[in-house]
N, C-alpha and C positions, 0 to 999 in steps of 0.2 A: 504494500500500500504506500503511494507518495504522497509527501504531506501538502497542503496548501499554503503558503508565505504570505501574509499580510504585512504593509512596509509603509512607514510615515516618514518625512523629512519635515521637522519643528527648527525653526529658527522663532524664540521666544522675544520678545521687547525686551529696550538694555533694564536691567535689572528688576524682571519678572520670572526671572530661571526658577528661582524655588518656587514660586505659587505654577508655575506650570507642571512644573515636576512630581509636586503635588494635587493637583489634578490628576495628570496624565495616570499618576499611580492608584488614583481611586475609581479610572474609566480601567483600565486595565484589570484591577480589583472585580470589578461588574462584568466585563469583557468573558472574565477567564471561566465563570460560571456559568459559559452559555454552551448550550451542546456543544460537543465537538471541539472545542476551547485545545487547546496545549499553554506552554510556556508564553508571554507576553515579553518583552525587555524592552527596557532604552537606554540607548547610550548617548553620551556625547560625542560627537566628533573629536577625535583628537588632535588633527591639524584645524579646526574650527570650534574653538570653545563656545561658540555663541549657536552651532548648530547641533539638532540630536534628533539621531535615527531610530525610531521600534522598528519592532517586525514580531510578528507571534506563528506561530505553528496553528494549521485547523487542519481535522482532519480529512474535509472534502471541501469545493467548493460551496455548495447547499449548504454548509453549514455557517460560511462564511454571506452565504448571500442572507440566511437567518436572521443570523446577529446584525447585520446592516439594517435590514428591513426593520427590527422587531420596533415595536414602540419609543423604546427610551433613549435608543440610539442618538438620534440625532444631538435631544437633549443635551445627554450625558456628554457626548464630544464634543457639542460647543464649548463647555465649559471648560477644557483644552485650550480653545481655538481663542477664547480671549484674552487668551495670556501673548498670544502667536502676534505680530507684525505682521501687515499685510504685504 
């Protein structure tokens, strides 16, 4: 069975890193409890401190297109996204 790759690139506003990162880690938190869910991460870039990549494991697409669709989704990700620079 091959797994499915979910992958974000975050470049946060200057000094909003932590309130992003905490978000990010309470969507990931929600995230992982959804069918088919694996490990969740984020890193920061390390030639680019100001940018940070996830990426999570799912075990099919279906189950990745789920968790996109499901209700709270959107919600829950915004609250990521306002920490993000346009």
């Amino acid at each position: 069975m091959s797994e499915i790759c979910t992958t974000g690139i975050w470049c946060p506003k200057t000094s909003r890193e932590p309130e992003f990162v905490a978000a990010w880690t309470t969507f990931a938190g929600w995230a992982s409890g959804m069918p088919g869910a694996g490990t969740l991460r984020l890193t920061r870039d390390e030639g680019d401190a100001g940018r940070f990549v996830s990426f999570g494991g799912w075990r099919s697409k279906e189950a990745v297109r789920a968790w996109e669709g499901s209700p709270d989704f959107r919600h829950r990700h915004g609250r990521g996204l306002d920490h993000v620079g346009a």
